[in-house]
C-alpha positions as CSV (number, residue, x, y, z in Angstrom):
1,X,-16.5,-15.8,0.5
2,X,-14.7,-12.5,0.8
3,X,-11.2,-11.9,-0.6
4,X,-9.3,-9.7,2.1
5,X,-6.5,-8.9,-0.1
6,X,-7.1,-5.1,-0.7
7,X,-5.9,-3.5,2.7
8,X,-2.8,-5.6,2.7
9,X,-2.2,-4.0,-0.7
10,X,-2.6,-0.8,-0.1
11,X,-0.6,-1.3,2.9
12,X,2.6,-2.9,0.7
13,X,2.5,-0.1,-1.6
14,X,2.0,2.3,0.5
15,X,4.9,1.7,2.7
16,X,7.1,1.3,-0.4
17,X,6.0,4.8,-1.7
18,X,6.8,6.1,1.1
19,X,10.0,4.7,2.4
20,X,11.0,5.7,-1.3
21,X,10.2,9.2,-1.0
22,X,11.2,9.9,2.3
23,X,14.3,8.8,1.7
24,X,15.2,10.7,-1.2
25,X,14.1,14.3,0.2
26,X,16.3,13.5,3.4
27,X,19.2,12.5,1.2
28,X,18.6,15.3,-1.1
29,X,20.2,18.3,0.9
30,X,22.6,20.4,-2.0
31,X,20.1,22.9,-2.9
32,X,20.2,25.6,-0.3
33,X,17.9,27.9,-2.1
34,X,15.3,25.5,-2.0
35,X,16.3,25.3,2.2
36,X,16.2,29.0,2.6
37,X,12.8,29.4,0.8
38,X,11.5,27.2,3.7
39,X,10.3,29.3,7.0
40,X,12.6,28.8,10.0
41,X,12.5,29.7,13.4
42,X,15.5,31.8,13.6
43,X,19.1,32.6,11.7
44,X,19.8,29.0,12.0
45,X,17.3,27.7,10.3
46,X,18.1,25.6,7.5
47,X,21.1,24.6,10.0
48,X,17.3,23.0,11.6
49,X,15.8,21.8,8.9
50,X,19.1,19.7,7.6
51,X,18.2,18.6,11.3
52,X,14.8,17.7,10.7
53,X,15.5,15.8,7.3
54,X,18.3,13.5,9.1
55,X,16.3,12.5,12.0
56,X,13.1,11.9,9.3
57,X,15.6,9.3,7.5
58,X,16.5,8.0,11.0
59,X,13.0,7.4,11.9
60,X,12.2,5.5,8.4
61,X,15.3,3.3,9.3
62,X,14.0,2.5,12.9
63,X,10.6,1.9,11.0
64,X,12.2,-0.8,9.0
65,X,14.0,-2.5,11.9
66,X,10.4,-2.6,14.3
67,X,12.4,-0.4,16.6
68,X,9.1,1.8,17.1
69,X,9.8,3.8,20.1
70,X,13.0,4.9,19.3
71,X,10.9,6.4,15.6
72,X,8.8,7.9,17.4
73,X,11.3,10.5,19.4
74,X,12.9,10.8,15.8
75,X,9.8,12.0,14.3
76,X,8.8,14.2,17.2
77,X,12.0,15.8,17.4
78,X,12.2,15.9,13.3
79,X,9.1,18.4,14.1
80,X,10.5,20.7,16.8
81,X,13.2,21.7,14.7
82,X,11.4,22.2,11.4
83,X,7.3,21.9,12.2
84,X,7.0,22.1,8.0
85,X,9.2,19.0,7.8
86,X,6.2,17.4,4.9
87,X,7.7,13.9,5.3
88,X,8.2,13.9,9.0
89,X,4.4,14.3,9.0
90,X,4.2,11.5,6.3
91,X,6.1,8.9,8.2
92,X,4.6,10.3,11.3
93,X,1.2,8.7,10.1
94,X,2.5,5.8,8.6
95,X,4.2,4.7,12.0
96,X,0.8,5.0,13.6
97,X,-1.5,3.5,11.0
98,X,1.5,0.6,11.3
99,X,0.8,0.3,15.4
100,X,-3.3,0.2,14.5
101,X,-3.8,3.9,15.6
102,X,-5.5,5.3,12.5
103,X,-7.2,8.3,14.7
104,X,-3.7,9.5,15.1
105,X,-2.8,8.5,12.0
106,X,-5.2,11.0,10.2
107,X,-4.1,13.7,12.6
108,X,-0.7,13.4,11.3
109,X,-2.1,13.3,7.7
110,X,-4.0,16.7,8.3
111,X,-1.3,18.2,9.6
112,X,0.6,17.2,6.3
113,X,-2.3,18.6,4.2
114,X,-1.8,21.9,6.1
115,X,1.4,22.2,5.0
116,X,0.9,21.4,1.2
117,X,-2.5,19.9,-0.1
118,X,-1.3,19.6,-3.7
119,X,1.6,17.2,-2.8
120,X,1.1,14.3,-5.2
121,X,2.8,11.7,-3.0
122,X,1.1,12.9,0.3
123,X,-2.1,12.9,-2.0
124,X,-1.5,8.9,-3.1
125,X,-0.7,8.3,1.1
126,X,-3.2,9.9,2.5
127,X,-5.7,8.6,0.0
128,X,-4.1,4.7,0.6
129,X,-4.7,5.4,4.3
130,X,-8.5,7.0,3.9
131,X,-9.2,3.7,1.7
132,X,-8.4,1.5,4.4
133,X,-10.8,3.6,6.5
134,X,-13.5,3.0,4.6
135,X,-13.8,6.5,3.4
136,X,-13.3,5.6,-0.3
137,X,-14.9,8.8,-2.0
138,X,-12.0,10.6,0.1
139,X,-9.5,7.9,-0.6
140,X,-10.1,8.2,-4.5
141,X,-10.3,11.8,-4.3
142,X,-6.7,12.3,-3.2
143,X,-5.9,9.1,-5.2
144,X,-6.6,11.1,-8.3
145,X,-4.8,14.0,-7.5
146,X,-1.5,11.5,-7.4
147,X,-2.1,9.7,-10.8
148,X,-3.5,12.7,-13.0
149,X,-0.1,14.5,-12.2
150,X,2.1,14.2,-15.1
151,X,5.3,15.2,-13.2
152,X,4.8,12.7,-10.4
153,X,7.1,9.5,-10.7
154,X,5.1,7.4,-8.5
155,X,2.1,7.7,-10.9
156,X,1.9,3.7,-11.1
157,X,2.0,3.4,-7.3
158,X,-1.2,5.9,-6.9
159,X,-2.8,3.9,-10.0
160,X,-2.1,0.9,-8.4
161,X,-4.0,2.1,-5.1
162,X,-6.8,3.1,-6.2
163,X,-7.1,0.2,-8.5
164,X,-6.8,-1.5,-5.7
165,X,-9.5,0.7,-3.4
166,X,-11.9,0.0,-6.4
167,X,-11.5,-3.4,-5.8
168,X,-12.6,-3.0,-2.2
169,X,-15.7,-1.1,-3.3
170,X,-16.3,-3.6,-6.1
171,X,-16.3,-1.0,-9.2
172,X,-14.8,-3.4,-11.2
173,X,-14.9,-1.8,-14.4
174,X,-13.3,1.6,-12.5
175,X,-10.2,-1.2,-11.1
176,X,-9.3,-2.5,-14.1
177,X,-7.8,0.2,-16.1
178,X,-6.2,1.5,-13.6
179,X,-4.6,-1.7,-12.4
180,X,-3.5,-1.9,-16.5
181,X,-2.3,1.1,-17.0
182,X,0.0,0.9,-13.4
183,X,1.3,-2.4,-14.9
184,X,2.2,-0.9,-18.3
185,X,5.0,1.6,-16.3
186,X,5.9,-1.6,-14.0
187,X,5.2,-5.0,-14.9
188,X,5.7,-6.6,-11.3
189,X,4.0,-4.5,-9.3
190,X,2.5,-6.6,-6.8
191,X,-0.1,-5.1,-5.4
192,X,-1.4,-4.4,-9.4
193,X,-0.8,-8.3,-10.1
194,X,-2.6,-9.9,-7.1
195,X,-5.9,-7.3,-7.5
196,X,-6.1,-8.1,-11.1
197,X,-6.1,-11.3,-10.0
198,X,-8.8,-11.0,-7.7
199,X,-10.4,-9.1,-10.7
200,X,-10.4,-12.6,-13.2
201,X,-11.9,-14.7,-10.1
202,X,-14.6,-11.5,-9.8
203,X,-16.0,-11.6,-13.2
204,X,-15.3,-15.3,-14.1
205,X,-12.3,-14.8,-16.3
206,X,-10.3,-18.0,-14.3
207,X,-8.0,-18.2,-17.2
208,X,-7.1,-14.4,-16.5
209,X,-7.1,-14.5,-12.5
210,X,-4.4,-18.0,-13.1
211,X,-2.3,-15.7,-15.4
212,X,-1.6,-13.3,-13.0
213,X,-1.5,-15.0,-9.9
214,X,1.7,-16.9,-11.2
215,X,2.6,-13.5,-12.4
216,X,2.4,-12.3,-8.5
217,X,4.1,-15.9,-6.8
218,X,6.9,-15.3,-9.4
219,X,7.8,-11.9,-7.4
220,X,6.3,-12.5,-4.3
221,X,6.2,-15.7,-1.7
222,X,2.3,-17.1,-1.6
223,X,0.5,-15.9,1.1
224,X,-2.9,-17.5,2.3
225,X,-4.8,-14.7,-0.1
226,X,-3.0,-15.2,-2.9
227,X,-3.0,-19.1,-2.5
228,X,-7.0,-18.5,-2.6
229,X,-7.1,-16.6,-5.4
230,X,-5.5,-20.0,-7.0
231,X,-7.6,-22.3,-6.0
232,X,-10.4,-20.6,-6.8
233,X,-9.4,-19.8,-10.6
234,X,-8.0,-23.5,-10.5
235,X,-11.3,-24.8,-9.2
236,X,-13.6,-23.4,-11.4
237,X,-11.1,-24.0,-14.7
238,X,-11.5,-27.6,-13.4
239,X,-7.7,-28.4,-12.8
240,X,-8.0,-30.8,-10.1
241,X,-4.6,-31.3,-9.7
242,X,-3.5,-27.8,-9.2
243,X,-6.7,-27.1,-7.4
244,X,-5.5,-30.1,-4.7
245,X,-1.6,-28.8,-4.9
246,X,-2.5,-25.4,-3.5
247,X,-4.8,-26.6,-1.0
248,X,-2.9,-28.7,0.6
249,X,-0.4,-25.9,0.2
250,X,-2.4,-23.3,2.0
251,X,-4.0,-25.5,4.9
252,X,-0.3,-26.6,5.6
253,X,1.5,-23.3,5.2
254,X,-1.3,-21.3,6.9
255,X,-3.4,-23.5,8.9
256,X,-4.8,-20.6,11.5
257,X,-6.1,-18.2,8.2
258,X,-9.5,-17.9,7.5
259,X,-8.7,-18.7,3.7
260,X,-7.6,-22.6,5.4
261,X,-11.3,-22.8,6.6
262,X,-12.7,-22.0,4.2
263,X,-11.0,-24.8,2.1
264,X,-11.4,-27.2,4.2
265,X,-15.4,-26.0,4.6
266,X,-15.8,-26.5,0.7
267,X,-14.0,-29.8,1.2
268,X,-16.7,-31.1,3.4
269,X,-19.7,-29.6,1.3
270,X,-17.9,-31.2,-1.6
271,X,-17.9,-34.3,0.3
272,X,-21.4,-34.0,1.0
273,X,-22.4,-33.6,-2.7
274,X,-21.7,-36.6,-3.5
């Protein structure tokens, strides 16, 4: 049975990247030579581009409070009055992969690649984005331009994702450095902590998968996939007790998820076994 953990990974870290950076270039506005490097429609230019970055921060906050619409005029008006505006593009995609429109999505990521194709935090976005696609030699690609970058300072956040995109194309022995070295910077990275627990239940080190799943519950509330990843490491290190605790935790906490069914389906074969 399938672990579907991956895409919601990449999509937790991704978002947290991003809200992080976008919100520190729109607050970061004191360097004016940096501003009138920029190009600029006319003499009022980086009068614009201040502009730009403020309705950019707006849009993230509307992002955060669902208030989609209202983001969206932010972001298109962020890109009238500076159509260079990096993170407008950034969020831009973001907001559509978020509404399940990843065609537009990756027309807002071009656009952003336009503009600067060596930009390590677009790089680790855009290659999040292309891993939930599918496209993983893509995703890794751009992944790797994020984490080889000495100077970038979400290094463990591009690790993680494409620790995490390995995962998905079951390169295990590619994953798990990765996923080490992101948790060496930051020890309670979740998305690192949940994939190397998927890694122990993988390659049949239980003890391993049980070690960091408690490492992920203690930052982050179970969720069906994680409460899977337990029982199974709990299962096969022949815990019955823990094995029956989450169980009954996960058909009672999240009784319409696949990962209840197939609980209860190994219930039943159990059943029959005997």
């Amino acid at each position: 049975m399938p672990i579907k953990n991956t895409i919601i990974i990449i999509k937790r870290v991704f978002i947290a990247v991003l809200l992080s950076s976008v919100l520190a270039s729109c607050t970061t506005t004191s360097d004016q030579s940096a501003i009138t490097t920029k190009k600029t429609k006319s003499s009022t230019g980086p009068n614009l581009i201040d502009a730009s970055e403020l309705n950019t921060k707006l849009a993230v906050g509307y992002i955060q409070r669902k208030q989609y619409k209202a983001a969206k005029e932010k972001l298109e008006k962020a890109i009238e009055q500076n159509d260079e505006n990096l993170d407008a593009y950034k969020t831009f995609a973001y907001l559509y992969a978020l509404l399940g429109l990843p065609d537009k999505a990756q027309a807002q990521y071009e656009e952003a690649l336009d503009i600067n194709p060596d930009d390590s935090d677009l790089a680790n976005s855009y290659g999040a984005f292309m891993c939930s696609r599918g496209e993983y030699d893509k995703a890794q690609k751009s992944l790797k331009i994020a984490y080889t970058d000495p100077f970038y300072e979400g290094v463990y956040l591009a690790q993680s994702n494409a620790g995490s995109c390995y995962m998905k194309q079951q390169e295990y022995k590619k994953a798990e450095p990765l996923l080490r070295q992101s948790l060496r910077i930051q020890s309670t990275l979740p998305g690192s902590l949940i994939s190397m627990a998927e890694l122990g239940v993988k390659t049949e080190r239980y003890l391993m998968a049980r070690a960091y799943i408690q490492r992920y519950h203690a930052v982050r509330a179970p969720s069906a996939e994680s409460l899977w990843i337990q029982i199974q490491a709990e299962k096969a290190l022949g815990d019955e007790k823990h094995y029956m605790k989450y169980a009954r935790q996960l058909i009672s906490d999240f009784p319409d998820s696949d990962e209840a069914g197939w609980v209860e389906a190994d219930a039943r074969n159990a059943q029959f076994r005997k």
